[in-house]
KEMARDO-173033 format. One record per residue: x, y, z of N, C-alpha, C in turn. Coordinates in steps of 0.2 Angstrom, whole numbers, plus 5000, padded with zeros to 4 digits. Example, Ala and Ser with C-alpha at 12.3 -4.5 7.8 and 13.67 -1.06 7.14 Angstrom:
// residues 2
506649725039506249785039506649845039;506449895035506849955036506450005039;
END
This chain:
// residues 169
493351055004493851025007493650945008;494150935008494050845010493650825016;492950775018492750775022493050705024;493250715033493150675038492950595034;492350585032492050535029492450495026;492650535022492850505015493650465015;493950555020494650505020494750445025;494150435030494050375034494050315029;493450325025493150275022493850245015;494450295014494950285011495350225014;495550245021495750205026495450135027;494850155027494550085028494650025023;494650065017494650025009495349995012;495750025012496750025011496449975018;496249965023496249905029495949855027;495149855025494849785022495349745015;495749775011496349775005497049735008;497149755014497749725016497449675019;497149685024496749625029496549545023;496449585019496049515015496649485013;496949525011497749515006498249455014;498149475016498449445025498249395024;497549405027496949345027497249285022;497149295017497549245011498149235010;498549265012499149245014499449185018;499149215025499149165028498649105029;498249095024497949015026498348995019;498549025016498948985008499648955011;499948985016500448965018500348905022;499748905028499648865032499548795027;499148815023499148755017499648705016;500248785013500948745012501148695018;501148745023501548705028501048635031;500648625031500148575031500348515028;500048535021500248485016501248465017;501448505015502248465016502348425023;501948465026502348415033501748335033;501248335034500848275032500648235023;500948285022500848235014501448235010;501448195004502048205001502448274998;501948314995502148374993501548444995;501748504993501248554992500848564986;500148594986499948584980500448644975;500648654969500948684965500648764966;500048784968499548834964499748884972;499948854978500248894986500748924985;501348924980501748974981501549014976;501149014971500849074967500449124970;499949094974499549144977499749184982;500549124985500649164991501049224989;501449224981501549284979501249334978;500749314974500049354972499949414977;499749364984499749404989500049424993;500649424990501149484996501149554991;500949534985500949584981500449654984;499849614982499249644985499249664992;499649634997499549665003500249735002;500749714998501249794998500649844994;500249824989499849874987499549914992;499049884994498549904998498749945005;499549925006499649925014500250005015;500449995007500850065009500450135011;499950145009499650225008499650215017;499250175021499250145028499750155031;500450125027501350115031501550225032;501250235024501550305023500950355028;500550345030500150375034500350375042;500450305044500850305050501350335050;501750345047502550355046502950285046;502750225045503050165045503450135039;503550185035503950165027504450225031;505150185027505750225026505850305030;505850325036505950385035506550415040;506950435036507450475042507150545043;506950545051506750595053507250665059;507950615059508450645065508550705063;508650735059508850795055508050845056;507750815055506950865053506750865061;506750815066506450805073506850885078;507350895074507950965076507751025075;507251025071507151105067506551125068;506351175071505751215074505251185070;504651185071504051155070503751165063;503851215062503651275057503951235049;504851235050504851235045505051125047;504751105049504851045049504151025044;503351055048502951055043503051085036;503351145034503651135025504151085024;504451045027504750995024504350935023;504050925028503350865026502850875022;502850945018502450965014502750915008;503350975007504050955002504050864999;504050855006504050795004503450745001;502850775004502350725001502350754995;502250824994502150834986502850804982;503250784984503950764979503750674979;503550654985503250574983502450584978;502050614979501350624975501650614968;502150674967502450674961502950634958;503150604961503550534959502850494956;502550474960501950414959501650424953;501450504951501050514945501450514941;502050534941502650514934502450434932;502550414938502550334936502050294935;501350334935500650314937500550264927;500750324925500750284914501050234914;501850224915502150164914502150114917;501750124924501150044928500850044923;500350064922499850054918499950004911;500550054907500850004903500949934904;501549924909501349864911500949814914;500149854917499649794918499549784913;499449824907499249804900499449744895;500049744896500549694896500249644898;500149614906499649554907499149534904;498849584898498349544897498349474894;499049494891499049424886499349364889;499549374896499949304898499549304903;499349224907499149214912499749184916;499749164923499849134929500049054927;500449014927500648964926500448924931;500248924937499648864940499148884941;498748954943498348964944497848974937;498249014932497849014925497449104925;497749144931497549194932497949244927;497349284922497549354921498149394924;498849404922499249424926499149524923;498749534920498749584921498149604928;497849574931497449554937498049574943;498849544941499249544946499749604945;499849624940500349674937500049754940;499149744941498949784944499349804951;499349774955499449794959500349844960;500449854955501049904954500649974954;500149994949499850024947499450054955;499149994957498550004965499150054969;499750004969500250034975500450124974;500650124968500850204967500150264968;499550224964498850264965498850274974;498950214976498850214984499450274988;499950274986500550304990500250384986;500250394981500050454978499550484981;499050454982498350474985498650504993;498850464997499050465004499450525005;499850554999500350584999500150665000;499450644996499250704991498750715001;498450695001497850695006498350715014;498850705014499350735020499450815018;499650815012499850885010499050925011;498450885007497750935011497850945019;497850885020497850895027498450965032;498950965029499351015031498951095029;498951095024498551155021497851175024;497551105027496851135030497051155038;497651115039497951145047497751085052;497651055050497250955053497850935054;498350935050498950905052499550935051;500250915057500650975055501150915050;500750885046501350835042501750785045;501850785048502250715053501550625052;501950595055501550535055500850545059;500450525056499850495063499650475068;499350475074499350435079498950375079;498850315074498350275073498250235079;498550265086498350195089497750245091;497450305092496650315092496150275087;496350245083495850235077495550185081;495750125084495250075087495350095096;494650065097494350085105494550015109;
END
């Protein structure tokens, strides 16, 4: 069975991932906003990265969104129905998202593949570097999906969202 450890040290990854991805974000933008307001212009290379890393932070930040419950979920209908079969529809559901992801996990791939041969026009980055993160985000949401569904079956969780406001003290 999955340890405790690992699926922490998951989260963690998917935290330090988005965090850094934020982190850069927001000094790229402060940048922008710096430079245009006290100098003539922005440097060209701010609005690349700032896309770069919106990328990286939806990669990194969905399995985390889909863990709390914070991506897309109408729950009005399922919050109605006895507990029991609420949990087999959360099952339902994560195995029909896992299986979406791995359908789509080849034809990411394809496409980072693709990036090898074109780079980034200000930064000069390998855009298969950035095309990654298509690929990151489905491994990410698949894995999350998969690891609710262990968790259901080991009886750790009855499928619904998580409570993350215990995670920090």
């Amino acid at each position: 069975m999955l340890s405790a450890r690992l699926y922490t040290s998951i989260i963690a990854l998917c935290r330090i991932g988005t965090g850094a991805a934020f982190g850069i974000l927001i000094c790229t933008v402060l940048i922008q906003v710096f430079s245009r307001t006290f100098m003539s212009s922005s440097p060209v290379w701010t609005e690349e990265l700032t896309r770069h890393a919106l990328l990286f932070l939806a990669a990194f930040g969905v399995g985390l969104s889909f863990r709390n419950g914070e991506l897309v979920n109408v729950d009005i209908v399922c919050e109605m129905l006895p507990l029991r079969i609420q949990r087999v529809l959360m099952f339902v559901s994560s195995a029909l998202t896992a299986a979406f992801c791995l359908v789509l996990l080849s034809p990411a791939w394809m496409f980072v593949s693709i990036g090898v041969l074109q780079t980034s026009p200000a930064l000069g980055v390998r855009m298969d570097f950035i095309h990654a993160t298509v690929f990151i985000l489905l491994a990410v949401l698949g894995l999350f999906a998969v690891l609710r569904m262990i968790r259901v079956i080991a009886g750790v969780s009855d499928g619904k969202a998580e409570d993350t406001t215990k995670d920090f003290p």
